[in-house]
N, CA, C and O atoms as a printed pandas DataFrame, in Angstrom:
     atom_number atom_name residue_name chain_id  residue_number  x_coord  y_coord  z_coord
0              1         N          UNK        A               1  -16.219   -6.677  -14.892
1              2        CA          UNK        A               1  -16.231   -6.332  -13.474
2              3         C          UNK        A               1  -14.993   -5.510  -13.158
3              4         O          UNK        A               1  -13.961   -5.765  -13.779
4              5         N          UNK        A               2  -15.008   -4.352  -12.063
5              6        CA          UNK        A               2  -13.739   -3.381  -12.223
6              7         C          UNK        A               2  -13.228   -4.194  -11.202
7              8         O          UNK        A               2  -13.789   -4.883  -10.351
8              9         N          UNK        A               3  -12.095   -3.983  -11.449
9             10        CA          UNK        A               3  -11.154   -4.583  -10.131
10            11         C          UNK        A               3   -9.934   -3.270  -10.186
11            12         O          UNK        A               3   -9.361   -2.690  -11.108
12            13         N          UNK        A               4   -9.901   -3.180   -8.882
13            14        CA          UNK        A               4   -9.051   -2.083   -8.176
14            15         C          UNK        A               4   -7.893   -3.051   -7.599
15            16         O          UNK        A               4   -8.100   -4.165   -7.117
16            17         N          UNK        A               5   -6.511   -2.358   -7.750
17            18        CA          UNK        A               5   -5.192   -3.269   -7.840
18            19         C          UNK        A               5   -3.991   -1.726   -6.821
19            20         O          UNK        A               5   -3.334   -0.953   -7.518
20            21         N          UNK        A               6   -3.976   -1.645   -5.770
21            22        CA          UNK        A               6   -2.453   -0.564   -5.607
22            23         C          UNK        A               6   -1.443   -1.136   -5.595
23            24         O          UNK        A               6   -1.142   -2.328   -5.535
24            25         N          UNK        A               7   -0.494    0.458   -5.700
25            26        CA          UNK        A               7    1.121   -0.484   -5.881
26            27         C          UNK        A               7    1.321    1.027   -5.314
27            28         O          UNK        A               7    0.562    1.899   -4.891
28            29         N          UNK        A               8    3.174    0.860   -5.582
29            30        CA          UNK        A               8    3.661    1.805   -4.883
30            31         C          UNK        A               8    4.288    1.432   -3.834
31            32         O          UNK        A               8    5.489    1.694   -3.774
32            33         N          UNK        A               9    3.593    0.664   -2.643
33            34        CA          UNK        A               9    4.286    0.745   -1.449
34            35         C          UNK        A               9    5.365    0.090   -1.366
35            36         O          UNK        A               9    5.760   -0.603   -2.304
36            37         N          UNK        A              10    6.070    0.215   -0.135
37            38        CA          UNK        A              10    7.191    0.151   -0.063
38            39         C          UNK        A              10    8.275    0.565    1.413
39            40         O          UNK        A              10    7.852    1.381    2.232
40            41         N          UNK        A              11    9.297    0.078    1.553
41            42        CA          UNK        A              11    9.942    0.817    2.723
42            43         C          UNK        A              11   10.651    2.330    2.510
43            44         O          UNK        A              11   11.286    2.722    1.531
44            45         N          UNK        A              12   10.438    2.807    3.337
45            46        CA          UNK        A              12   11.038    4.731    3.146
46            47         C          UNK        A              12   11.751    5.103    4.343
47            48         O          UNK        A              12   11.955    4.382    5.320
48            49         N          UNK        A              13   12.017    5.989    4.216
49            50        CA          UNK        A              13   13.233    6.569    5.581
50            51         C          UNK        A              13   11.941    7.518    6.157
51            52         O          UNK        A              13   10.901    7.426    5.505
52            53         N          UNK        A              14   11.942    8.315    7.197
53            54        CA          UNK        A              14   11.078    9.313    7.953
54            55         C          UNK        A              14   11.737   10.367    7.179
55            56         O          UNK        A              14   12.912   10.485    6.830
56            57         N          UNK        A              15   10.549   11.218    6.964
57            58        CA          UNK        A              15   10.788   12.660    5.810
58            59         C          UNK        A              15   10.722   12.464    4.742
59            60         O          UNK        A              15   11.027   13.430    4.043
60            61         N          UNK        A              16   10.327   11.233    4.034
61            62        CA          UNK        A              16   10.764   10.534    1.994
62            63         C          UNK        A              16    9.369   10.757    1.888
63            64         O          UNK        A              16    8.573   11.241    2.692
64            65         N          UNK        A              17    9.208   10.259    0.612
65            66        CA          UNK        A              17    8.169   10.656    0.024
66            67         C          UNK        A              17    7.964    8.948   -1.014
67            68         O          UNK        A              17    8.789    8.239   -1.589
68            69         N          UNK        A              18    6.575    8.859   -0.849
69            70        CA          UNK        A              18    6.127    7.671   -2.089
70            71         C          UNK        A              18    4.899    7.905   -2.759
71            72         O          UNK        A              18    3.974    8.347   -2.078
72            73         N          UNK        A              19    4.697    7.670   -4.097
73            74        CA          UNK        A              19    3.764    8.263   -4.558
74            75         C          UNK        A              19    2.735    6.677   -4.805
75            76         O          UNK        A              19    3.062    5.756   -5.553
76            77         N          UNK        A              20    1.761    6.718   -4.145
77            78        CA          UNK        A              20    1.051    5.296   -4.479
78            79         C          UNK        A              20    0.160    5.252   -5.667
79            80         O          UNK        A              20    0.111    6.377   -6.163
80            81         N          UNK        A              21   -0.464    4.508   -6.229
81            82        CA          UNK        A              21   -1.200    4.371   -7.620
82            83         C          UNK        A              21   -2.470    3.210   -7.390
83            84         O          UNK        A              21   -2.354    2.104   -6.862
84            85         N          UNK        A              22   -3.628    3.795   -7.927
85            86        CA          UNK        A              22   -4.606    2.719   -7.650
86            87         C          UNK        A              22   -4.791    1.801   -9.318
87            88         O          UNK        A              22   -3.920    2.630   -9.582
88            89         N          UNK        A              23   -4.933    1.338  -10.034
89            90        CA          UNK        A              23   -4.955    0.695  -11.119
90            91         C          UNK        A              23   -6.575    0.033  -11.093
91            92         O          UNK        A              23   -6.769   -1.029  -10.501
92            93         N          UNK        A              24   -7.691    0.754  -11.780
93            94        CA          UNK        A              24   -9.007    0.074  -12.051
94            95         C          UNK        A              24   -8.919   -0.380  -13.370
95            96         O          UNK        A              24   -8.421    0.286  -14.277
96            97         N          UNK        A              25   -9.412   -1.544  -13.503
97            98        CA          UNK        A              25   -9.323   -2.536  -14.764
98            99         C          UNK        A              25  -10.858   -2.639  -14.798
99           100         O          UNK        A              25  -11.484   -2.703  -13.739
100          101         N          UNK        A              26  -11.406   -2.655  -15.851
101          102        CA          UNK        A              26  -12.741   -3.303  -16.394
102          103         C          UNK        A              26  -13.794   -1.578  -15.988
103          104         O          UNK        A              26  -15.018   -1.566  -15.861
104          105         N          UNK        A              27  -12.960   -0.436  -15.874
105          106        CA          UNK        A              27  -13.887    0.370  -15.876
106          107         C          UNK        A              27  -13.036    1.737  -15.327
107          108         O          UNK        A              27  -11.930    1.575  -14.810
108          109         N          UNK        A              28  -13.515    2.843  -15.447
109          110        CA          UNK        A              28  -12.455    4.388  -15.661
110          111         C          UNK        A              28  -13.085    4.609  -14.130
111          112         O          UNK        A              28  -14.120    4.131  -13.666
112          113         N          UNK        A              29  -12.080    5.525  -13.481
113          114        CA          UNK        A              29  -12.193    6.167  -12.538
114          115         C          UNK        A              29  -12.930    7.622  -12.532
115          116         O          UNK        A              29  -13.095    8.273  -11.500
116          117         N          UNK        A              30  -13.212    7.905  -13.404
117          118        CA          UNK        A              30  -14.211    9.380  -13.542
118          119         C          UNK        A              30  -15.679    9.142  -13.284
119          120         O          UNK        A              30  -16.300    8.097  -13.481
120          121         N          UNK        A              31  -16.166   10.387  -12.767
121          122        CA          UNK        A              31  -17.896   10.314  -12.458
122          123         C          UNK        A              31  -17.706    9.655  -10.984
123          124         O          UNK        A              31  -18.838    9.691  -10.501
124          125         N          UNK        A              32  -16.973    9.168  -10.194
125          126        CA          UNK        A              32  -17.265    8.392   -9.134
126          127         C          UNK        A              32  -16.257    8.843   -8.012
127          128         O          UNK        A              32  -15.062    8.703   -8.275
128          129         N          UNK        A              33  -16.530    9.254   -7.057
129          130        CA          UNK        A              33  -16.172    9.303   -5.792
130          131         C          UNK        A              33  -14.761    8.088   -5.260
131          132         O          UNK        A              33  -14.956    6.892   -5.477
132          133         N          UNK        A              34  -13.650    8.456   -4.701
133          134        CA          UNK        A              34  -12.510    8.032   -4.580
134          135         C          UNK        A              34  -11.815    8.325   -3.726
135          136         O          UNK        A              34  -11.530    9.511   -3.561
136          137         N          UNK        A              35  -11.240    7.189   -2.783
137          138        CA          UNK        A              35  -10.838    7.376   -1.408
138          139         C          UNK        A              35   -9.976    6.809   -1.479
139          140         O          UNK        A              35   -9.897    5.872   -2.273
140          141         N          UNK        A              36   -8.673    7.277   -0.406
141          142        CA          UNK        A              36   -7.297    6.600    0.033
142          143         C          UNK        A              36   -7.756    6.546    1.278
143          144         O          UNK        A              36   -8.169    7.508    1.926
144          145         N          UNK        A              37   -7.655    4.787    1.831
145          146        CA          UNK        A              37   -7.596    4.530    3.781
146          147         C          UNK        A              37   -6.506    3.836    4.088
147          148         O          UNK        A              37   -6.206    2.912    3.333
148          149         N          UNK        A              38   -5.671    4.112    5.246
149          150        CA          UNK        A              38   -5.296    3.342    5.942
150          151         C          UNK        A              38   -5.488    2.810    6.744
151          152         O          UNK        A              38   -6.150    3.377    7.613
152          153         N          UNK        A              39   -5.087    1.518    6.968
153          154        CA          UNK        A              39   -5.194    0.584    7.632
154          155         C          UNK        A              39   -4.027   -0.271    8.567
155          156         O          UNK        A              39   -3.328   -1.127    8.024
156          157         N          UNK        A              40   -3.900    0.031    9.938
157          158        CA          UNK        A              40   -2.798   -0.126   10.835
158          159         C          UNK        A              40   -3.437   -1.101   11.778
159          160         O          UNK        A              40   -4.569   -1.207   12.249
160          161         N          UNK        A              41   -1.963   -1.992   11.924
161          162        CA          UNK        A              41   -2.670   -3.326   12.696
162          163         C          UNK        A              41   -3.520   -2.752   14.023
163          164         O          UNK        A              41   -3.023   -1.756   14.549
164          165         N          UNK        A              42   -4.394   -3.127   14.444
165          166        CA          UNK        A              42   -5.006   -3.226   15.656
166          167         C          UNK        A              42   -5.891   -1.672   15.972
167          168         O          UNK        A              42   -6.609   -1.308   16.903
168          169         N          UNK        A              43   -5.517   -1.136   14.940
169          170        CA          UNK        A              43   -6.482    0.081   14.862
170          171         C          UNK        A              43   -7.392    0.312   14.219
171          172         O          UNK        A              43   -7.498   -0.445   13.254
172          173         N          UNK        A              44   -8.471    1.378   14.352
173          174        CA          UNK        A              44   -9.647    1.931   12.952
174          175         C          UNK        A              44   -8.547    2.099   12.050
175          176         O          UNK        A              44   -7.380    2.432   12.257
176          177         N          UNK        A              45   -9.500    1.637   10.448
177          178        CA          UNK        A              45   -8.985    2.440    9.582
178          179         C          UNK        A              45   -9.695    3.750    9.287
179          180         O          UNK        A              45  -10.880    4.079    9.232
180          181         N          UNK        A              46   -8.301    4.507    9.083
181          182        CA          UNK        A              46   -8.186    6.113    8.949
182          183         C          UNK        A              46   -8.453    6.430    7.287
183          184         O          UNK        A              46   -7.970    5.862    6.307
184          185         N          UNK        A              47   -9.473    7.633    7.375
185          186        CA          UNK        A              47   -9.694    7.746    5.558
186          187         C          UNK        A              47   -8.368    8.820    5.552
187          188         O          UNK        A              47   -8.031    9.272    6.646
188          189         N          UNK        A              48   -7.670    9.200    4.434
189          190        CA          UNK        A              48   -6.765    9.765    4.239
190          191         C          UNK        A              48   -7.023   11.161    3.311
191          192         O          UNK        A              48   -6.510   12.271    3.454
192          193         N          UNK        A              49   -8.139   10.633    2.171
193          194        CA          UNK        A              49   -7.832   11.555    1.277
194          195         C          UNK        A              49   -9.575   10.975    0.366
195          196         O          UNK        A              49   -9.778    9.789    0.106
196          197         N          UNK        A              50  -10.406   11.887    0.097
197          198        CA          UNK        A              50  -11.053   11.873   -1.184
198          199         C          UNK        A              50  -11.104   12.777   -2.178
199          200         O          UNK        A              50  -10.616   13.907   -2.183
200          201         N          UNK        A              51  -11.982   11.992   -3.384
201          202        CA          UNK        A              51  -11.641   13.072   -4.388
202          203         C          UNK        A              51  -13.617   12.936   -4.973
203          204         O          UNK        A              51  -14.192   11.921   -5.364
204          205         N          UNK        A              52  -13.960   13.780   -4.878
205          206        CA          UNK        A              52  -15.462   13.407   -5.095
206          207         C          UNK        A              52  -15.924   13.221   -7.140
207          208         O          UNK        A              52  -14.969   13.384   -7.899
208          209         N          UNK        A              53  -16.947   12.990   -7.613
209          210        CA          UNK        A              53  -17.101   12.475   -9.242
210          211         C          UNK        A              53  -16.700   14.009   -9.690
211          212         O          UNK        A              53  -16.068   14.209  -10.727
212          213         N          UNK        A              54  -17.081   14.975   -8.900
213          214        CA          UNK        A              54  -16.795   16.318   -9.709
214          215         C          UNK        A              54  -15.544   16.616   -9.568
215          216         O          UNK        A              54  -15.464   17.785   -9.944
216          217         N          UNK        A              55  -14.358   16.202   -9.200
217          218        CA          UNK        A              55  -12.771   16.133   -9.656
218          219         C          UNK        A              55  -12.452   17.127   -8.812
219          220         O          UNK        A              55  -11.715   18.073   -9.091
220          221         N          UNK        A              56  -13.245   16.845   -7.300
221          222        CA          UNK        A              56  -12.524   18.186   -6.296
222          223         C          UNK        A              56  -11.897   17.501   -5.081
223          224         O          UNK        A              56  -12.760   17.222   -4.248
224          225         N          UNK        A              57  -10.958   17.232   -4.811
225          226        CA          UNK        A              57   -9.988   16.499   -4.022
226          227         C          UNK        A              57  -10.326   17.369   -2.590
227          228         O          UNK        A              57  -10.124   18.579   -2.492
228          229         N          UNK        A              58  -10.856   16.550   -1.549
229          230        CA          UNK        A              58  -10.987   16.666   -0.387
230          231         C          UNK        A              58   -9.694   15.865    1.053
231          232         O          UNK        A              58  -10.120   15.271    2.043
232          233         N          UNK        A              59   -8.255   16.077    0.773
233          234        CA          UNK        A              59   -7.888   15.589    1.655
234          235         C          UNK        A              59   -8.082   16.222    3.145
235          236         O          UNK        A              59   -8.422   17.358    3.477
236          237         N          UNK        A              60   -7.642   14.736    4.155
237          238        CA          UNK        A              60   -7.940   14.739    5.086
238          239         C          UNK        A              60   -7.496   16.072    6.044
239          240         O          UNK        A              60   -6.269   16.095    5.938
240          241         N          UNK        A              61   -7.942   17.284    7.002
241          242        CA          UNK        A              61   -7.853   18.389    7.798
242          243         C          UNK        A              61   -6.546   18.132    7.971
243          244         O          UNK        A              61   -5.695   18.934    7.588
244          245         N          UNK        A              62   -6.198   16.830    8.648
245          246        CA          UNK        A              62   -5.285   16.680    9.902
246          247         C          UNK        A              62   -3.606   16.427    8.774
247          248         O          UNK        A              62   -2.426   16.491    9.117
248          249         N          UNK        A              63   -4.139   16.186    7.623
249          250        CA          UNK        A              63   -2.704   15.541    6.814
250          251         C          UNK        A              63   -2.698   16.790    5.229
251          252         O          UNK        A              63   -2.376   16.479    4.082
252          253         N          UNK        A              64   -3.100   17.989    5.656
253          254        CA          UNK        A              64   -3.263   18.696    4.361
254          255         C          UNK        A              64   -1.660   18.784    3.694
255          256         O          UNK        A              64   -0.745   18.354    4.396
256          257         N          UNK        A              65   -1.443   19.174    2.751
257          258        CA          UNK        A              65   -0.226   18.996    2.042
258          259         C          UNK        A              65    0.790   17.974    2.514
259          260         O          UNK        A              65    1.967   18.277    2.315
260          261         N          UNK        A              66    0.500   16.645    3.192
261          262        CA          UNK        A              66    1.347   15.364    3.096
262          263         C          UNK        A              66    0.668   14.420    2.272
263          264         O          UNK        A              66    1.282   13.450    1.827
264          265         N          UNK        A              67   -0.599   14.618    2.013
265          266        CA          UNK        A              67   -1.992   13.430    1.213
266          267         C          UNK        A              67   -2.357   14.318    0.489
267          268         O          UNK        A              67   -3.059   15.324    0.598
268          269         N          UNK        A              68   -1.653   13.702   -0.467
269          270        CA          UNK        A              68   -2.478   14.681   -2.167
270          271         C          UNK        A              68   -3.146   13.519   -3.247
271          272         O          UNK        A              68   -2.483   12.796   -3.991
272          273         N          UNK        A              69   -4.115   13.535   -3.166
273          274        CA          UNK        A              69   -5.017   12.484   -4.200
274          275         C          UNK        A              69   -5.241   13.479   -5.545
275          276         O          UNK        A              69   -5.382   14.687   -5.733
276          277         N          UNK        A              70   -5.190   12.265   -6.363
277          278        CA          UNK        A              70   -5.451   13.137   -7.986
278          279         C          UNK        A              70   -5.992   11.648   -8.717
279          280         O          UNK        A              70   -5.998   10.528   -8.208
280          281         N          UNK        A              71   -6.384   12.018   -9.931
281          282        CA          UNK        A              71   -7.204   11.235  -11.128
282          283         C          UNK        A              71   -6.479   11.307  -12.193
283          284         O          UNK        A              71   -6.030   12.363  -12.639
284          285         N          UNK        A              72   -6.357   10.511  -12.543
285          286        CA          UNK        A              72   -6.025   10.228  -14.159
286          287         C          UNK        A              72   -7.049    9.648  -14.713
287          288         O          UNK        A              72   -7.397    8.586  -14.196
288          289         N          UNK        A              73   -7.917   10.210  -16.037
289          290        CA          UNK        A              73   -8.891    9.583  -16.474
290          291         C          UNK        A              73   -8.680    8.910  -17.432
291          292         O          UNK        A              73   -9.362    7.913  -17.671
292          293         N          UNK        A              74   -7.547    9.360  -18.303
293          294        CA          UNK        A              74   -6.886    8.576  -18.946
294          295         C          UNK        A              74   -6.322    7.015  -18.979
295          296         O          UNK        A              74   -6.444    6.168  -19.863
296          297         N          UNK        A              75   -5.749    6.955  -17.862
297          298        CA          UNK        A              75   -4.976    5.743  -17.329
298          299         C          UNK        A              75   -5.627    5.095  -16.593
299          300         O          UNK        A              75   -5.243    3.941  -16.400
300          301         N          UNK        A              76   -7.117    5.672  -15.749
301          302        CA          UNK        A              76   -7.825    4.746  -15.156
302          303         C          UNK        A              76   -7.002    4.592  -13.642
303          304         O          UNK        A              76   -6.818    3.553  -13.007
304          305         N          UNK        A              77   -6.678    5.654  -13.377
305          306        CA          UNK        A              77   -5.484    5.549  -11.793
306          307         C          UNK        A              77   -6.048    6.913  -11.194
307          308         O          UNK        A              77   -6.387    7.968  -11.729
308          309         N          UNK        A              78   -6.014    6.486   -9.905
309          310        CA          UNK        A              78   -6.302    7.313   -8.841
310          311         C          UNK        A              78   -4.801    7.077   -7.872
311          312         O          UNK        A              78   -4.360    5.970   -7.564
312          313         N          UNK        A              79   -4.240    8.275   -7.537
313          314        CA          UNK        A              79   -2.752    7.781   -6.994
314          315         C          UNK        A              79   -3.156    9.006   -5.638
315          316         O          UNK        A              79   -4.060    9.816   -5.435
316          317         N          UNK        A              80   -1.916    8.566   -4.932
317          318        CA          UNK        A              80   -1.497    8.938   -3.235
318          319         C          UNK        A              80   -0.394    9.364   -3.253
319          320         O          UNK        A              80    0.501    8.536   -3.082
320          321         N          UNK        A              81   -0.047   10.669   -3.443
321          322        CA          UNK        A              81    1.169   11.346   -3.310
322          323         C          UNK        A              81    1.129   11.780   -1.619
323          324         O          UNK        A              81    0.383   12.594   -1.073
324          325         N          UNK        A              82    2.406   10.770   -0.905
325          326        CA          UNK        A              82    2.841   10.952    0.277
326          327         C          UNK        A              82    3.945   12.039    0.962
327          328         O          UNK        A              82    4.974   11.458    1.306
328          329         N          UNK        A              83    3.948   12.943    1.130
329          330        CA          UNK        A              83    5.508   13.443    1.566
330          331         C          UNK        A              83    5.585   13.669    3.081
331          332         O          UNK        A              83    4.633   13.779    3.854
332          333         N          UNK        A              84    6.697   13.709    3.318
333          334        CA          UNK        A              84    7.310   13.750    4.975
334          335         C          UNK        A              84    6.593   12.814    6.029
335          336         O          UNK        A              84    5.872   12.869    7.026
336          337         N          UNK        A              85    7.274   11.867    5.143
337          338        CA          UNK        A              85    6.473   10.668    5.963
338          339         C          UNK        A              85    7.153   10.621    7.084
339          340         O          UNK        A              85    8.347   10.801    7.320
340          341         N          UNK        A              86    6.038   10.294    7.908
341          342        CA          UNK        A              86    6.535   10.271    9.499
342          343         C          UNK        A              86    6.330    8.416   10.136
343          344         O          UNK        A              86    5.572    7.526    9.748
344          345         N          UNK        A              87    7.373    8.439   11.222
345          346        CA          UNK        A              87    7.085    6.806   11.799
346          347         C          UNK        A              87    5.703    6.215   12.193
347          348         O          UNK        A              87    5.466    5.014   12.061
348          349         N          UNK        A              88    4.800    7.104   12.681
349          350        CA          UNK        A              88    3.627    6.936   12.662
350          351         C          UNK        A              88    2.130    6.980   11.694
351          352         O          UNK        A              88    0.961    7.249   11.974
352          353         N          UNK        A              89    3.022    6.465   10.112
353          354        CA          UNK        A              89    2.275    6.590    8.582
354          355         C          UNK        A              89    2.319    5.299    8.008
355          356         O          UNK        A              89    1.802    5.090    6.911
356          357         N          UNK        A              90    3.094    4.105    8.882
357          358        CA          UNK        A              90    2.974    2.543    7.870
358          359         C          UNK        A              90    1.846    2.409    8.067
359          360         O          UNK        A              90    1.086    3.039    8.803
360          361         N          UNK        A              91    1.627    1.297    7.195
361          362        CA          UNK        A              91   -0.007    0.764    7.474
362          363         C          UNK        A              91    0.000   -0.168    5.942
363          364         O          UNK        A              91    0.954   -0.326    5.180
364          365         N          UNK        A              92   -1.212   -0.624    5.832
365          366        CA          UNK        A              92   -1.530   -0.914    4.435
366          367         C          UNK        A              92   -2.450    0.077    4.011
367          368         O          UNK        A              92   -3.259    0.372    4.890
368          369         N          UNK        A              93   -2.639    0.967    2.434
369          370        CA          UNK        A              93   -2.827    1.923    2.097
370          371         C          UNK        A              93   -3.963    1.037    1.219
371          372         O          UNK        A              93   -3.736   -0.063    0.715
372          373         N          UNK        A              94   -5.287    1.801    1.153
373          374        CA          UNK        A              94   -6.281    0.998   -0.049
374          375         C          UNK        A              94   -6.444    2.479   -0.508
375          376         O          UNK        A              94   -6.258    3.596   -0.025
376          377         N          UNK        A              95   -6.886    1.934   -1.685
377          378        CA          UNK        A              95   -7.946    2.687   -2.646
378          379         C          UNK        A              95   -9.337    1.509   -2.754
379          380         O          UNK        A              95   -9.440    0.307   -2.998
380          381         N          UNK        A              96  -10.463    2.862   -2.353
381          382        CA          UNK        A              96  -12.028    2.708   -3.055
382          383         C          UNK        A              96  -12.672    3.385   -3.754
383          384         O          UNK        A              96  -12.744    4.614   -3.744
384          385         N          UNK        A              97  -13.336    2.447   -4.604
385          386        CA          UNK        A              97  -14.263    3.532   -5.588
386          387         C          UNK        A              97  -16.049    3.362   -5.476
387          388         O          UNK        A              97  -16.771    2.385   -5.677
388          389         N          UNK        A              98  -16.355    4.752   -5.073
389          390        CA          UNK        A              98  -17.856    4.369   -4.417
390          391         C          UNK        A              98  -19.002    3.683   -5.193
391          392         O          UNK        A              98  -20.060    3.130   -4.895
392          393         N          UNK        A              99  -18.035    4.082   -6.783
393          394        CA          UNK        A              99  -19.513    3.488   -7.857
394          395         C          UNK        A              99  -19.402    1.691   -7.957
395          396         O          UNK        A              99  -20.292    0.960   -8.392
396          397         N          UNK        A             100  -18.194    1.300   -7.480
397          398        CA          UNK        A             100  -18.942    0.084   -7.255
398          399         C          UNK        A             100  -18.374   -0.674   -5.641
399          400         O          UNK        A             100  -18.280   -1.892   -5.489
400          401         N          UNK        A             101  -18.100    0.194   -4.731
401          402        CA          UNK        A             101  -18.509   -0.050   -3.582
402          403         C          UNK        A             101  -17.555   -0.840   -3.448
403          404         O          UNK        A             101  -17.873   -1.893   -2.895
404          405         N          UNK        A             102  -15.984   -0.694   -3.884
405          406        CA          UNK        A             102  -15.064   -1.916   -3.637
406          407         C          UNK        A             102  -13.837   -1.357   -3.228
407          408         O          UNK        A             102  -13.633   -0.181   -3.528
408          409         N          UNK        A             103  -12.958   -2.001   -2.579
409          410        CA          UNK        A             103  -11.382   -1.343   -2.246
410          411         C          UNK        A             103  -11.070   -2.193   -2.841
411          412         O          UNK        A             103  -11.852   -3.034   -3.285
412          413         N          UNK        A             104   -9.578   -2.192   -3.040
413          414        CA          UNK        A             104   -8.431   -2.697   -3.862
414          415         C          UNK        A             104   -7.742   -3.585   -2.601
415          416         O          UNK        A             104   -7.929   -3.198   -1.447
416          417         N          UNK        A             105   -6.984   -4.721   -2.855
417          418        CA          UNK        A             105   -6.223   -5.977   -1.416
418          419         C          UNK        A             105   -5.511   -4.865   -1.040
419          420         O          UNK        A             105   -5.182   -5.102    0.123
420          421         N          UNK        A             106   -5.000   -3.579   -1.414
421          422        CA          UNK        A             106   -3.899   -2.878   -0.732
422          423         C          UNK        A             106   -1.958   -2.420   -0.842
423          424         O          UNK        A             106   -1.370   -3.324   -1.435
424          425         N          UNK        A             107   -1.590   -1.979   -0.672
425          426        CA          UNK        A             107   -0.175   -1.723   -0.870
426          427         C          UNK        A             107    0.564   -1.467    0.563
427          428         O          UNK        A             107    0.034   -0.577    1.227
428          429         N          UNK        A             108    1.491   -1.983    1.041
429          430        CA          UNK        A             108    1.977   -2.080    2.106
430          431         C          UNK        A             108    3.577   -0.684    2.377
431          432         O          UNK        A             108    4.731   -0.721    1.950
432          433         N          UNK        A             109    2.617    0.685    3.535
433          434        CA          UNK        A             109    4.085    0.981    3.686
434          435         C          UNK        A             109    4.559    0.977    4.636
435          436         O          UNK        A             109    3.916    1.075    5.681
436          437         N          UNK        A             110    5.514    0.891    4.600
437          438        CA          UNK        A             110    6.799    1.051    5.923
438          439         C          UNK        A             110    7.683    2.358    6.034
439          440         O          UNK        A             110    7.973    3.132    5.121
440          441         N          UNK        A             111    8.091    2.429    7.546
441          442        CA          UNK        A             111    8.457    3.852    7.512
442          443         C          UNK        A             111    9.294    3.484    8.496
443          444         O          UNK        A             111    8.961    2.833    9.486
444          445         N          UNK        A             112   10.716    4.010    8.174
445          446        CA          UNK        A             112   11.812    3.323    9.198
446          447         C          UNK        A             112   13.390    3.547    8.521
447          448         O          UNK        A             112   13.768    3.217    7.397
448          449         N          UNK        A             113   14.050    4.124    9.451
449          450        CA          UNK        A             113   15.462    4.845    9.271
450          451         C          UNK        A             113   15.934    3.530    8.197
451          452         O          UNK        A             113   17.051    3.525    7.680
């Protein structure tokens, strides 16, 4: 059974940069559709970034060059390269993978002088 695991997060200053990592165990991240969401208390969660099975990275209009999603097929990681993070970017960060319809518990960031 795959199980999806992120890491990465963490506290950052406004303007830093963190690069997050999704970790699938029991099965590769290629051929399948792949999403970064956040998730902020008391709000929708916001999709951030996909990358569709044909390895063409669709990030989000509103966050182009701060949300860069990529694949490693190798390593079985789908990661979240963040930059110029702004105070209005904590949240808890998931990764999902559509082929088996699951997110990962999440990675927690913070954004604060």
């Amino acid at each position: 059974q795959v199980q999806l695991v992120e890491s990465g997060g963490g506290l950052v200053q406004p303007g830093g940069s963190l690069r997050l990592s999704c970790a699938a165990s029991g099965g590769g991240v290629s051929s399948t559709t792949l999403r970064w969401h956040r998730q902020t208390p008391g709000k929708q969660r916001d999709l951030i970034a996909t990358m569709s099975a044909n390895a063409v990275p669709d990030n989000s209009d509103s966050v182009k060059g701060r949300f860069t999603i990529s694949r490693d097929a190798a390593k079985n990681t789908a990661d979240l390269q963040i930059n110029r993070l702004k105070p209005e970017h904590p949240g808890v960060y998931y990764c999902y993978m559509s082929r088996i319809n699951k997110r990962g518990p999440g990675t927690q960031v913070i954004v604060s002088p």
